[in-house]
One Martini backbone bead per residue (centre of mass of N, CA, C, O) as a GRO file, in nm:
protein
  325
    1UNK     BB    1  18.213   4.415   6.223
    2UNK     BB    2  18.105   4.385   5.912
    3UNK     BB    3  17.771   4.454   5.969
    4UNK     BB    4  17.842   4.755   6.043
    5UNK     BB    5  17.899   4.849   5.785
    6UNK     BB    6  17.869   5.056   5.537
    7UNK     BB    7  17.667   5.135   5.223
    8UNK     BB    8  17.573   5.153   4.911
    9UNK     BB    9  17.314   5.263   4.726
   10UNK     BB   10  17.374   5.389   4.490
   11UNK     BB   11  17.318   5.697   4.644
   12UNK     BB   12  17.286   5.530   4.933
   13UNK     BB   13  17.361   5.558   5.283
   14UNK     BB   14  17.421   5.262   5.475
   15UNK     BB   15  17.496   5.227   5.828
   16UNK     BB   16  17.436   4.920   5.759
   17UNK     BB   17  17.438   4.517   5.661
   18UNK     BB   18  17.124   4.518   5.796
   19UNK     BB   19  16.832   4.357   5.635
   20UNK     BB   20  16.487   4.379   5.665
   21UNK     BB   21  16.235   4.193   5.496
   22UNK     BB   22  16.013   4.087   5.412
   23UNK     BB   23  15.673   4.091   5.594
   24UNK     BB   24  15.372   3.990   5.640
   25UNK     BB   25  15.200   4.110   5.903
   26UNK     BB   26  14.848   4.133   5.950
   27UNK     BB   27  14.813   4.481   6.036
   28UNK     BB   28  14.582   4.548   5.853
   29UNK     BB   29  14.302   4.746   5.737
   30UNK     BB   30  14.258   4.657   5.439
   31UNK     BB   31  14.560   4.773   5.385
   32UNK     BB   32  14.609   4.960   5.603
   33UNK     BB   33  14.717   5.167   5.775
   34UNK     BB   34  14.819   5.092   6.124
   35UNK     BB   35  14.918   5.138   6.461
   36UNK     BB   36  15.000   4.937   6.422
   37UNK     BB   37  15.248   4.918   6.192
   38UNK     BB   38  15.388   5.151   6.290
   39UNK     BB   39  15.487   4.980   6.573
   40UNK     BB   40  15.634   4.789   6.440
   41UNK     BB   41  15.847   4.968   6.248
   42UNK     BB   42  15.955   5.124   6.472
   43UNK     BB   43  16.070   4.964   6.663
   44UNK     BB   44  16.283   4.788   6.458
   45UNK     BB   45  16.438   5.012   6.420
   46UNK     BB   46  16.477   5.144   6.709
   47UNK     BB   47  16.637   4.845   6.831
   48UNK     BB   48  16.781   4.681   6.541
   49UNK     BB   49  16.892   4.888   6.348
   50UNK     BB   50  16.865   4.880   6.043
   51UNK     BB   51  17.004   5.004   5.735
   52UNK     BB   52  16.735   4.836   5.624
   53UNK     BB   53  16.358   4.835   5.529
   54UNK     BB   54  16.154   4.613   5.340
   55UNK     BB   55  15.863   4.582   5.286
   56UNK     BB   56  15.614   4.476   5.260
   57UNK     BB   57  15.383   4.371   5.034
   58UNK     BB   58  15.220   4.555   4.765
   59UNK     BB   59  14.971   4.650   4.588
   60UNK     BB   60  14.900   4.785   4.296
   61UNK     BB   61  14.635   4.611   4.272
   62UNK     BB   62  14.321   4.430   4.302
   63UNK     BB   63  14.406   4.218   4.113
   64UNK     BB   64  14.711   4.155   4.278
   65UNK     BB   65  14.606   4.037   4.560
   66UNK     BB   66  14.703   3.798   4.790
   67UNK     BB   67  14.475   3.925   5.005
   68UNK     BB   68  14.335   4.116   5.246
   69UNK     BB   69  14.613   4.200   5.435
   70UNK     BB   70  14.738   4.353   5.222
   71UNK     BB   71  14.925   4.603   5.133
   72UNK     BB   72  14.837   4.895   5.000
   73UNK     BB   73  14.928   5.096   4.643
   74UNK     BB   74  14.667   5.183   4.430
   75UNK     BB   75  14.668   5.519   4.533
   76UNK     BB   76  14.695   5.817   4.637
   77UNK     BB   77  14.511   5.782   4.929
   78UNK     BB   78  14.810   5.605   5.049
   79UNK     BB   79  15.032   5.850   5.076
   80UNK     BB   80  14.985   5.975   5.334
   81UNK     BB   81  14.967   5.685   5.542
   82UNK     BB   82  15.265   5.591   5.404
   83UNK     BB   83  15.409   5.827   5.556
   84UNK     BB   84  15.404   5.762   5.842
   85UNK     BB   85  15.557   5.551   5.807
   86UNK     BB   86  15.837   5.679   5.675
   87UNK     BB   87  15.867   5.843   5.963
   88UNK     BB   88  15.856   5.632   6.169
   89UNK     BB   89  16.164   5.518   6.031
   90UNK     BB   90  16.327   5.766   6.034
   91UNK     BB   91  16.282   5.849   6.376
   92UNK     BB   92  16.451   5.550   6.411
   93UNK     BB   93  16.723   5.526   6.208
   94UNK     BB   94  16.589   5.441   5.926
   95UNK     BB   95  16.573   5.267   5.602
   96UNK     BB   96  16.319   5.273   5.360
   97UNK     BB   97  16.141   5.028   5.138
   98UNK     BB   98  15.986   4.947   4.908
   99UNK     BB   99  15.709   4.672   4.751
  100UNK     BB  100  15.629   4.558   4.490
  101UNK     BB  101  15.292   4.368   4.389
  102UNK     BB  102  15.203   4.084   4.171
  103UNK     BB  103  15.014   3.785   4.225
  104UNK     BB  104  14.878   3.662   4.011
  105UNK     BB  105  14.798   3.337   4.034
  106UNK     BB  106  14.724   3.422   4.387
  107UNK     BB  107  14.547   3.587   4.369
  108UNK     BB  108  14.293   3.706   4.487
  109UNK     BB  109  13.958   3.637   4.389
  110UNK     BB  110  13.753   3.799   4.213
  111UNK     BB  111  13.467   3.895   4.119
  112UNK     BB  112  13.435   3.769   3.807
  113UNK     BB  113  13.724   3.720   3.789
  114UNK     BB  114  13.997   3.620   3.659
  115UNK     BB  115  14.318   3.505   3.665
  116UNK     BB  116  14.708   3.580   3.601
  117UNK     BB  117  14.955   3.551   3.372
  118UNK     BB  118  15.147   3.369   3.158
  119UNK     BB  119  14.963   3.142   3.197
  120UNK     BB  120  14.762   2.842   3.232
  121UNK     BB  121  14.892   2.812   3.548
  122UNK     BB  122  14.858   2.708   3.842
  123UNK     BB  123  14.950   2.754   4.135
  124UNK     BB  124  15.238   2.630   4.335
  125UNK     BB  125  15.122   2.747   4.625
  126UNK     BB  126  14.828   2.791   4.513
  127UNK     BB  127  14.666   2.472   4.448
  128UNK     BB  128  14.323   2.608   4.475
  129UNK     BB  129  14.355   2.804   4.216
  130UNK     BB  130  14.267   2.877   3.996
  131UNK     BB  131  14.301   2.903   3.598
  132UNK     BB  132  14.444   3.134   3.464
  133UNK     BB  133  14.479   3.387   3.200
  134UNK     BB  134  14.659   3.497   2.972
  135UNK     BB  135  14.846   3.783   2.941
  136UNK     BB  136  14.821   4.057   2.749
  137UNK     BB  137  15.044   4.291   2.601
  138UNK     BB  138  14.833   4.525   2.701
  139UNK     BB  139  14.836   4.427   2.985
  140UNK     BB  140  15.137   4.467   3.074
  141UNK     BB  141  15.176   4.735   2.976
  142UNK     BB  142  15.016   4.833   3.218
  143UNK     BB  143  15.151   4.692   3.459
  144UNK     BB  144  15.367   4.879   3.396
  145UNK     BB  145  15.203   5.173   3.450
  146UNK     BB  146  15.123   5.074   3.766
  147UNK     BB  147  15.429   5.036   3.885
  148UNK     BB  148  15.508   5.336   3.794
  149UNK     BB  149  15.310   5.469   3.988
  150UNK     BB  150  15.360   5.373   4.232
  151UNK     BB  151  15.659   5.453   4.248
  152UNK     BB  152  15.590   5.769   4.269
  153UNK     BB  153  15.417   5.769   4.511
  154UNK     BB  154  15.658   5.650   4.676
  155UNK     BB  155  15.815   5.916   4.678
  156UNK     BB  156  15.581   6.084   4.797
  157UNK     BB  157  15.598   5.954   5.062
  158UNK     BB  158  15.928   5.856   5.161
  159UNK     BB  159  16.056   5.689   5.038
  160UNK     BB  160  16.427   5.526   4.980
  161UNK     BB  161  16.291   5.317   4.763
  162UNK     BB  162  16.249   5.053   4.510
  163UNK     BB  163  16.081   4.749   4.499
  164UNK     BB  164  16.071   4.469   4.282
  165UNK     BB  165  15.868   4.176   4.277
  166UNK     BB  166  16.018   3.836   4.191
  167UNK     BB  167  15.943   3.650   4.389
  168UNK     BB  168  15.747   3.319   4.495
  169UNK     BB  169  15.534   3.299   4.263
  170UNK     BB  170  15.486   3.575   4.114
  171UNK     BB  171  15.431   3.714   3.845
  172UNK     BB  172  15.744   3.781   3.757
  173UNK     BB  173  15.788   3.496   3.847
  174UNK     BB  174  15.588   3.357   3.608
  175UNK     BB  175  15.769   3.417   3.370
  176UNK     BB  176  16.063   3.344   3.461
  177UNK     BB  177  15.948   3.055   3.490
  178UNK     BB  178  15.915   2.731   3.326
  179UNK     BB  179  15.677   2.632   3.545
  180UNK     BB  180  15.459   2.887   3.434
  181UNK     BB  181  15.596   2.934   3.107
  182UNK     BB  182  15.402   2.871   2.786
  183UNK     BB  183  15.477   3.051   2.581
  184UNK     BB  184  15.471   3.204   2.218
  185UNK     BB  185  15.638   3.465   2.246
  186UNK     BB  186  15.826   3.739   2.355
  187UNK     BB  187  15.760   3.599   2.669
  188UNK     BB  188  15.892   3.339   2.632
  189UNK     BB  189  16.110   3.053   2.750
  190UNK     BB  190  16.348   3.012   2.519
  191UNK     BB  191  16.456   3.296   2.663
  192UNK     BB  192  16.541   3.543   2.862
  193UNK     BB  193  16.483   3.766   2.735
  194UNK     BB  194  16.202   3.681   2.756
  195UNK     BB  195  16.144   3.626   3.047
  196UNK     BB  196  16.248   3.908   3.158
  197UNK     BB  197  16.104   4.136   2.990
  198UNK     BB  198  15.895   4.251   3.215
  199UNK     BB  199  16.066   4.283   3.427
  200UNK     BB  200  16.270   4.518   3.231
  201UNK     BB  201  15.990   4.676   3.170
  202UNK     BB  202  15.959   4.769   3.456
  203UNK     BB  203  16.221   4.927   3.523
  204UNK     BB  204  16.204   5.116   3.359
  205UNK     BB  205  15.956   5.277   3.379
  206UNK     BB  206  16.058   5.290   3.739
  207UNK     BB  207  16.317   5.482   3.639
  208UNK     BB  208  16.083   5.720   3.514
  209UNK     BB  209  15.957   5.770   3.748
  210UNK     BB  210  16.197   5.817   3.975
  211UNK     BB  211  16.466   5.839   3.859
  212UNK     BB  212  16.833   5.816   3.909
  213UNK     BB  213  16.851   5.887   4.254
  214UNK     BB  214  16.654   5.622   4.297
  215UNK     BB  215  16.649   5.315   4.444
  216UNK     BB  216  16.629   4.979   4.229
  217UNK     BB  217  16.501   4.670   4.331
  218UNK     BB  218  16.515   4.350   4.301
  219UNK     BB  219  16.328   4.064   4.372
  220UNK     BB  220  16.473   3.743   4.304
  221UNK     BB  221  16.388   3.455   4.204
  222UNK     BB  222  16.618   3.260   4.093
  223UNK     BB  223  16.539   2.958   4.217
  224UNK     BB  224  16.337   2.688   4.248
  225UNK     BB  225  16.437   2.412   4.324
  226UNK     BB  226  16.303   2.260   4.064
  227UNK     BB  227  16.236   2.074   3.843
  228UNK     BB  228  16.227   2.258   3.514
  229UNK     BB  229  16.350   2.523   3.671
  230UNK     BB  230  16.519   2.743   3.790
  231UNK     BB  231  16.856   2.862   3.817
  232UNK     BB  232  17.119   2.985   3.928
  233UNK     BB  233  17.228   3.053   3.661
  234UNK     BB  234  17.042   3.183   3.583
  235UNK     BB  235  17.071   3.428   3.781
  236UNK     BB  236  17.293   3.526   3.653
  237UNK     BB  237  17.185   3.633   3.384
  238UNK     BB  238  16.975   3.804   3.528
  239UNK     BB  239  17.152   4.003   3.693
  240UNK     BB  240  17.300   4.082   3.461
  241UNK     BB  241  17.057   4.228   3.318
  242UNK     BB  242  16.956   4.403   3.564
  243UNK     BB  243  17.166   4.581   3.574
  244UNK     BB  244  17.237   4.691   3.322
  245UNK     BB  245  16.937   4.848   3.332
  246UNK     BB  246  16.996   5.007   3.674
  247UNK     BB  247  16.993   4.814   3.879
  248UNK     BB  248  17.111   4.864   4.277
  249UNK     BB  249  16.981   4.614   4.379
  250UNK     BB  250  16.989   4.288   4.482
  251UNK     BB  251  16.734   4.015   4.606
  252UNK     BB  252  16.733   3.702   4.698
  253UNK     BB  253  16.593   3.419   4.657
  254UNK     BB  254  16.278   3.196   4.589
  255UNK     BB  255  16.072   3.085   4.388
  256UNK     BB  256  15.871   2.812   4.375
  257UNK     BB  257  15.962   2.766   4.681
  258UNK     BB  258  15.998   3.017   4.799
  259UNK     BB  259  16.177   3.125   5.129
  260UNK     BB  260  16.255   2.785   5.097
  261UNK     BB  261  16.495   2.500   5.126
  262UNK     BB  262  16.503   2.197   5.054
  263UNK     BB  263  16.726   2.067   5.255
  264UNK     BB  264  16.753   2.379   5.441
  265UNK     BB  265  16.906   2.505   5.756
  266UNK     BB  266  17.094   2.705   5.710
  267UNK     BB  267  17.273   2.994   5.714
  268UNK     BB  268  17.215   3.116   5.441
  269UNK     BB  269  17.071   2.873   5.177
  270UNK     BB  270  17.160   3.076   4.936
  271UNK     BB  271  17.462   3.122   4.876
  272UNK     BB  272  17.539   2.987   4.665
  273UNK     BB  273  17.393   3.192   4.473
  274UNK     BB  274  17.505   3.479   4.554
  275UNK     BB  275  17.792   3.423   4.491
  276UNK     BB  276  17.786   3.402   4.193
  277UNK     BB  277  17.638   3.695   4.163
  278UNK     BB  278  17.863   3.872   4.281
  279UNK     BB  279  18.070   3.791   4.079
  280UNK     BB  280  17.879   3.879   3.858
  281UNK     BB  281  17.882   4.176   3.975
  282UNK     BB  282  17.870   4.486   4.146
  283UNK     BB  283  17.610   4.514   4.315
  284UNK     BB  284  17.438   4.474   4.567
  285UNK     BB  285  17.368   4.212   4.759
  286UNK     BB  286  17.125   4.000   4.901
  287UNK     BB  287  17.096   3.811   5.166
  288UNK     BB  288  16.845   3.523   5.286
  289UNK     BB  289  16.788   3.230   5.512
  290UNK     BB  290  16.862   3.139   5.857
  291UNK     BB  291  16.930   3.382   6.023
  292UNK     BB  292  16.973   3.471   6.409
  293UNK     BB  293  17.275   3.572   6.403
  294UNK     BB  294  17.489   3.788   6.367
  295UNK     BB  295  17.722   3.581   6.343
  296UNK     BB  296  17.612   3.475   6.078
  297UNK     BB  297  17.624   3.753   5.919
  298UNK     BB  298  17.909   3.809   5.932
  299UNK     BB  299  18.033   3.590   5.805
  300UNK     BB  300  17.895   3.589   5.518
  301UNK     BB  301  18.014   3.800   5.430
  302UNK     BB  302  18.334   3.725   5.477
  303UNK     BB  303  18.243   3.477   5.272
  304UNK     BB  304  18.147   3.657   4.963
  305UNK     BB  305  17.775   3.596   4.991
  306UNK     BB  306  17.743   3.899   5.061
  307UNK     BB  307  17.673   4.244   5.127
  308UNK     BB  308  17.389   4.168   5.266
  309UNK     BB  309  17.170   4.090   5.527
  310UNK     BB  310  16.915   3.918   5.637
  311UNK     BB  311  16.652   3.923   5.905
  312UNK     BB  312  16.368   3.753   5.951
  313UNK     BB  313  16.188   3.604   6.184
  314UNK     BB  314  16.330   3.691   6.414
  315UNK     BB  315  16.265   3.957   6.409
  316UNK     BB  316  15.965   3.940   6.392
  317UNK     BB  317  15.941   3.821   6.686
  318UNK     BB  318  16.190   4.055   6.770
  319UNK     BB  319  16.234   4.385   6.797
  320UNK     BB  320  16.522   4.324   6.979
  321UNK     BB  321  16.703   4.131   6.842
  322UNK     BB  322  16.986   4.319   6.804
  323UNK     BB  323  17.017   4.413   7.054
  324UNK     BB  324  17.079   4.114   7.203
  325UNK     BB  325  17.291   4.062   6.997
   0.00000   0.00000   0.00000
């Protein structure tokens, strides 16, 4: 099964073709490594083997957190605790990335802060959550260069490689999003190259601060399939502009739709976006959404929508679900 293949990413050779993707476990204890956090990621490289494993996502900052339960990478004391993580997916056979995320608009609110955006639009997918503030050129650049910290400290952590969280709509996919970026400055929504500066100056950084050796994914909500909002096409554009950039991971999902998309219950129901994604790209791309079974991934995989395959909620209940399947 061409799932079972070997494949590189940037300079890391990963064992096959099998990536369990993010997934917000609730187990840690406000932010932190715990136990049970530990046993879950050692499980599942343990006895499904994939040959990468994305963290949940990590806020970078308290201003960014997306809730009480979100795992924490904000500042030096993380990186100790976080190690114990590496530590223990690497004993059990298996490579992890970290995920960076600010979650901008969806951000719990701190007492007496404003939340943050790209513009003054309420979250599209917590519609209940205060109306936030446009984010000033020195506050991005600021977010730009606290991206650029954590990805420093997550390789001193044992990380091997970075993923930006861009998508869901998470703070730098609100300002990707026609949908949330109503801006009239040069992040604003009129060119791509706008909408994507903050993202694309994000990697920059976090290039700056990891060096060209470590492997830089970006996990891009490429289309909302909302009305007025990103589209595949986008995708294809922005994507080519990541490689550009020399991000060396695509990992595409759901913008302002979140990780499904509406009806749509097939594996793999990103496929056609990514397909798209691949023929214009050389790096590889990662597909997830829908997918229960491995002969589900290796179909994929062969009829060229996708590098590697995400096998998501399945593994979430079962750490087992590899072995079995």
């Amino acid at each position: 099964m061409m799932i079972h293949d070997s494949v590189r990413v940037g300079g890391l050779s990963l064992k096959n073709r099998l990536v369990m993707p993010p997934m917000q476990t609730d187990l840690t204890g406000r932010g932190h490594v715990t136990e049970e956090l530990l046993q879950y990621y050692a499980d599942r490289a343990r006895y499904s083997a994939p040959g990468l494993i994305i963290s949940e996502h990590c806020c970078i900052s308290e201003q960014g957190r997306a809730d009480g339960k979100q795992l924490s990478f904000t500042d030096e004391a993380c990186v100790r605790e976080h190690r114990r993580l590496t530590d223990a997916v690497h004993a059990a056979g298996s490579r992890i990335f970290i995920q960076l995320n600010h979650a901008g608009n969806a951000a719990e609110p701190l007492h007496g802060e404003a939340l943050v955006s790209a513009s003054d639009v309420r979250s599209l997918r917590k519609p209940d959550t205060p109306v936030p503030r446009p984010l000033t050129k020195e506050e991005i650049a600021d977010l730009e260069r606290q991206f650029a910290a954590a990805a420093k400290r997550a390789v001193a952590a044992g990380y091997d490689g970075v993923e930006i969280h861009s998508a869901h709509g998470y703070l730098l996919n609100q300002f990707y999003s026609p949908l949330t970026n109503r801006r009239s400055d040069e992040y604003g929504p009129d060119r791509m190259e706008n909408r994507l500066r903050f993202l694309l100056e994000t990697v920059a950084a976090v290039r700056e601060a990891i060096g060209p050796e470590v492997p830089l994914a970006v996990r891009l909500g490429g289309a909302d399939y909302m009305e007025g909002g990103s589209t595949e096409e986008d995708a294809v554009e922005a994507c080519r502009m990541l490689e550009k950039a020399g991000v060396d991971l695509l990992d595409l999902s759901g913008g302002m739709c979140g990780f499904v998309r509406k009806g749509h219950r097939e594996a793999g129901y990103f496929g056609s976006m990514t397909e798209k994604i691949r023929a214009a790209v050389s790096v590889p791309v990662v597909l997830t959404g829908g997918v229960t079974k491995l002969a589900e991934a290796d179909a994929l995989l062969r009829s060229g929508k996708a590098d590697l395959v995400g096998v998501g909620r399945a593994l979430f209940r079962d750490a087992r679900w590899g072995e079995n399947a």
